[in-house]
Residue, then its C-alpha position, 0 to 999 in steps of 0.5 A: x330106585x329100588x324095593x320091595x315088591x308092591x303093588x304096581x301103578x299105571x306107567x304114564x303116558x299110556x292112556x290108561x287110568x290108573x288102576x292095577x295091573x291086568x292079569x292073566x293074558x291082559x298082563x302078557x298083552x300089557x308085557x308085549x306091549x311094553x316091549x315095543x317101546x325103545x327102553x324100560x319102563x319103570x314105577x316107583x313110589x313117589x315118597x319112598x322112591x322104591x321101584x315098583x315096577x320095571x318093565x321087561x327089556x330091563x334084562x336085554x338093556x342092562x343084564x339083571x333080572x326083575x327080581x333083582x331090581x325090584x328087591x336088592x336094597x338101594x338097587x337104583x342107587x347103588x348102580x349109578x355112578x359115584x359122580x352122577x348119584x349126588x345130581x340125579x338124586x337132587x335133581x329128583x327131588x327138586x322136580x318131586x317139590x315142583x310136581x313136573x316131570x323131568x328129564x335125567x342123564x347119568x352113567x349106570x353100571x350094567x350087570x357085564x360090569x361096565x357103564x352106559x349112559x342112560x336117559x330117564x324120562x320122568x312123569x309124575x302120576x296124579x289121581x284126583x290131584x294127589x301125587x300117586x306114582x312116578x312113571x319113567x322111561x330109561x333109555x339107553x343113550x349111550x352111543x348118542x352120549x359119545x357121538x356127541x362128546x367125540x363131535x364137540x372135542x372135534x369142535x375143540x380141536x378144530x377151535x384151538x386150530x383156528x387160534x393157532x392159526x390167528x396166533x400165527x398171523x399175529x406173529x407175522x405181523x408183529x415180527x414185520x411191524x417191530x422189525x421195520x421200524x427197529x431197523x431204521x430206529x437203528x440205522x438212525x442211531x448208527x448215524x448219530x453215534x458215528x456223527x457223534x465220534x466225528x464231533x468228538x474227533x473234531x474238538x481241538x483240530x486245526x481247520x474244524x469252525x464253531x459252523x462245523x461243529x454246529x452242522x455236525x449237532x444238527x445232524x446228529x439231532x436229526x438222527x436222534x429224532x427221526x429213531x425217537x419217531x421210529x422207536x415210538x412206532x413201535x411203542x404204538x404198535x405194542x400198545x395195539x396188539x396189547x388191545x387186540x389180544x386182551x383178555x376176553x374172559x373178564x373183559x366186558x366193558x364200553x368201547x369204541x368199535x371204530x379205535x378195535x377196528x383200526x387196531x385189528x386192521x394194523x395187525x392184519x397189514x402185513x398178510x394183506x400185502x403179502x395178498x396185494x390187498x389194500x385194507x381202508x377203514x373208512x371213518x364214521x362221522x360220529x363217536x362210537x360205542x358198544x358195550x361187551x367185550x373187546x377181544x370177541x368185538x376182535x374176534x369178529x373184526x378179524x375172521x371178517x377181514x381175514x375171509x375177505x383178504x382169502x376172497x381176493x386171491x383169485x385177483x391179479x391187479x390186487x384185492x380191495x377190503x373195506x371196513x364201515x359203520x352206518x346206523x344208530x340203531x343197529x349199529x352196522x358194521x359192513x366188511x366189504x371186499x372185491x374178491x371172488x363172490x359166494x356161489x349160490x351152492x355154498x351159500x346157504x352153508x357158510x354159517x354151519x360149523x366145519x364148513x369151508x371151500x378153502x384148501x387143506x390147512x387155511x380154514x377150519x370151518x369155524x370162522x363164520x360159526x364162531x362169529x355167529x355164535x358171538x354175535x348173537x351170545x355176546x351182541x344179541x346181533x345178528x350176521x349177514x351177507x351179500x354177494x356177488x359171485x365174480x365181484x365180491x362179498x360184503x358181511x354185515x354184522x348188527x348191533x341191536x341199541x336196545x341190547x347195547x343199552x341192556x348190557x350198559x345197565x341203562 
């Protein structure tokens, strides 16, 4: 914001009327007051959008003089970046049209010749109902900017960990649910082919009944049934993993919690044996319907399920998780296991993002976050957990009716 020299308006928030600026040792006073305050204050005209006044830290923050802030031409505009000029631009202008003040973030090039992020913090100045000014402070925000993008690409990095890590799991399960059936569909058919050469050995020679020949067929269509059996497993269990995964981007729809539960569950069989944890779904005795989508529903399912198979580690004699819906209204979805418990010094933090107790590289510390942040986004639920430490843990994941009835338009 930039122009010519003119005379300056109050800057807001200052509790003062408006009127010009002091002179003299009140002007200096007014000055040394200003630098008090964590940024540069500024004034500019409310039509023309040239800056009037700016404030004396302009130097120290940026590196230009007043002078050439208040009098180069376009100076404001001229210094923000390319990618940002377009937005704080209309930004301003929709605030200017409502008459509210408002708040900017952009990057601006200092005089040393590289961009800081800056947040501008803008107050319409009203005398007798007329829009008269514009008062803001720039602050230099850039180290908080950064932090912040560092932490959320940390985040992202940690999240991607946390689907290589559910992708991890789903291929162990598929590799040993396709392998075992496919094993014994084809130990079946090596049964069929060789009764099926010995029934072709067997026509014309001496000796060789119709029985013989009928116990031979027999056989073979036993075989023959059980690797259709054994081969429509696996067909089954592709179809299962095809829901588990699907897409969760696009794919808002009804569906059963209790059908996603049981798929979610048959994908997590195999790394349950391998801990010597029993899972159990136990049946609700009516249908059941949510509304979203599924692949978050699983997402939910399975960091709860995994956490409880981990929480039973410590168990000797074998771990136990079961899987529950009660209510109507909310729908509860209770994961219960009988592992090691929550001490009372973890559990306060257990929903907060890259926290975990678990050792280097079997938890990011996102599972309970991620599951937080879908049940409230996505469900308007809530999560919640009790626990015994020593005896187990059961989360509690709601879903509220009148949330499910919005989503379904009804």
């Amino acid at each position: 914001m930039s122009g010519d020299q003119a005379p300056a308006v109050p800057v807001p928030d200052l509790d003062l009327d408006v009127l010009p600026l002091p002179l003299g040792a009140q002007a200096t006073q007014f000055e040394d007051l200003l630098e008090l305050i964590d940024g540069v204050v500024w004034q500019a005209d409310p039509v023309t959008l040239l800056t009037v006044y700016v404030g004396p830290k302009l130097t120290k923050m940026l590196g230009y003089t007043r002078r050439q802030y208040l009098e180069e031409p376009a100076f404001w505009e001229s210094k923000v970046h390319p990618d940002d000029q377009a937005r704080a631009i209309e930004e301003t202008n929709r605030a200017l049209e409502e008459g509210r003040p408002y708040r900017l973030e952009y990057r601006f090039l200092t005089a040393a010749g590289h961009y800081v992020w800056l947040r501008d913090i803008v107050t319409p100045v009203r005398e007798n109902g007329h829009l008269v000014a514009l008062g803001g402070v720039m602050m230099d925000v850039t180290e908080q900017t950064e932090a912040q993008a560092a932490l959320e690409s940390s985040e992202q990095r940690a999240r991607s960990s946390e689907k290589l890590a559910s992708l991890g799991r789903l291929t162990a399960g598929l590799a040993h649910e396709i392998n075992t059936p496919l094993a014994a569909t084809m130990n079946y058919l090596r049964v069929a082919q060789s009764l099926a050469g010995e029934y072709q050995e067997s026509i014309g020679t001496p000796g060789v009944t119709d029985d013989d020949h009928r116990e031979i067929a027999a056989e073979l269509l036993v075989n023959l049934t059980e690797a259709q059996k054994t081969a429509g497993r696996i067909g089954e269990f592709i179809r299962q993993m095809r829901g588990h995964t699907r897409d969760t981007v696009n794919g808002v729809t009804e569906f059963d919690p209790q059908r996603m539960a049981q798929d979610a569950l048959i994908m997590l069989a195999h790394e349950a044996r391998d801990a010597s944890v029993t899972l159990d779904l136990q049946p609700a005795p009516q249908r059941l319907e949510l509304r979203g989508e599924p692949g978050r529903f699983t997402q939910v399912i399975t960091n709860l399920v995994v956490n409880a198979i981990h929480a039973c580690d410590s168990r000797v004699d074998g771990g136990e998780v079961r899987v529950s819906f009660t209510g109507e209204d909310p729908l509860l979805m209770h994961v219960q296991d009988n592992g090691s418990g929550i001490g009372a010094e973890v559990l306060a933090q257990i929903f907060e993002p890259m926290f975990t107790t678990k050792g280097v590289g079997k938890g990011t510390g996102l599972g309970l976050s991620i599951i937080q942040d879908i049940m409230k986004g996505q469900f308007g639920g809530e999560i919640t957990v009790q626990t015994t430490p020593g005896e187990g843990s059961t989360f509690t994941a709601a879903f509220p009716k009148r949330v499910r009835e919005d989503a379904s338009g009804r």
